[in-house]
N, C-alpha and C positions, 0 to 999 in steps of 0.2 A: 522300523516299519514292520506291519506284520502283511501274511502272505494270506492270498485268498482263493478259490476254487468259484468260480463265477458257470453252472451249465446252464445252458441257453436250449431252450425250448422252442422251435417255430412254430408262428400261432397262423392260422389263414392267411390273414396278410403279409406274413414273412413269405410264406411258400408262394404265394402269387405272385411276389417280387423277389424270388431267389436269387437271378443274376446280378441283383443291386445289394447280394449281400457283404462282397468285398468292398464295396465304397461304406457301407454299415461300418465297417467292423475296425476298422481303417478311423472312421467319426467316431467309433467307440474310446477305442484307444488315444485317440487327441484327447478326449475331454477324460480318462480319467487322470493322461498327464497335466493340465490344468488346474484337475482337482489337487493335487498333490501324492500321484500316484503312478505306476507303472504295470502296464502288461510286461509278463514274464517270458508268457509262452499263449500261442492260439494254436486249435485243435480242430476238426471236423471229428464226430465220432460216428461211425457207422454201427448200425446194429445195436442201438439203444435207445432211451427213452427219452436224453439228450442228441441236440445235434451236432452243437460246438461248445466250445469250453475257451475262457480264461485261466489262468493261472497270474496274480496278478499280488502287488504290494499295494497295501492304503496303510496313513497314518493309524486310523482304530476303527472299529466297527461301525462306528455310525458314519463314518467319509464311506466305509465301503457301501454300505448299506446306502446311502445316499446315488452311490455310484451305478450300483446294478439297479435300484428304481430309474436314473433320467434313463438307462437305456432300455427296461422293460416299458415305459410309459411312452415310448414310439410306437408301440403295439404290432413290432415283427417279432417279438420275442417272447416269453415267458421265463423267467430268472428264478435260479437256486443258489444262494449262496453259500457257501462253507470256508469255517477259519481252520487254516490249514499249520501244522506245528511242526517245523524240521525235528531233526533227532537230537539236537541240543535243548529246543525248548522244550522238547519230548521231556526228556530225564531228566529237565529242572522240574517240570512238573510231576515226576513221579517221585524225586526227591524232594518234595513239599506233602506226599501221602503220611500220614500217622498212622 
C-alpha cells in the first residue's frame, strides 16, 4: 500500500457545522477502511491554510483519489491530496536517477 497526506480545508458549511466534525471524521475513516484503506494518523493544524489532515494508506492513487472526492463531495471540506514516500521508497527512487 502506499501512504497518502489527505489536508482538509473547511468550506462554509463545514465551519457552520464544526461540532459535527468528530462524527465527520470518524464517517471518514470508516469508509476509507471499506475502500481498502487505512488512516494512519488525524491532525487539527492550527495557524495554516489547512485545517486538518490525514495521513493515511490506499491501494494506488486512483482508490485514494476516489477516497478524498466521496469525502470532499459532502461539501464540509475542500481536499489536497499528496503521495507521500518513506526513506526507503525515497532512495529506491533516487537509485533509479541516471
Amino acid at each position: 500500500m502506499s501512504t497518502y497526506l489527505i489536508e482538509f480545508s473547511f468550506t462554509q458549511k463545514g465551519v457552520e457545522n464544526i461540532k459535527e466534525s468528530p462524527a465527520r471524521f470518524e464517517a471518514a475513516k470508516r469508509m476509507i477502511r471499506e475502500q481498502g484503506g487505512e488512516v494512519l494518523a488525524f491532525y487539527a493544524s492550527m495557524g495554516s491554510e489547512f485545517d486538518t489532515l490525514f495521513i493515511m494508506e490506499a491501494p494506488d492513487e486512483k482508490k485514494a483519489g476516489e477516497m478524498a472526492l466521496a469525502i470532499a463531495k459532502q461539501g464540509y471540506v475542500r481536499t489536497r491530496t499528496h503521495r507521500l514516500f518513506d526513506d526507503n521508497e525515497f532512495k529506491t527512487l533516487l537509485d533509479q536517477l541516471r
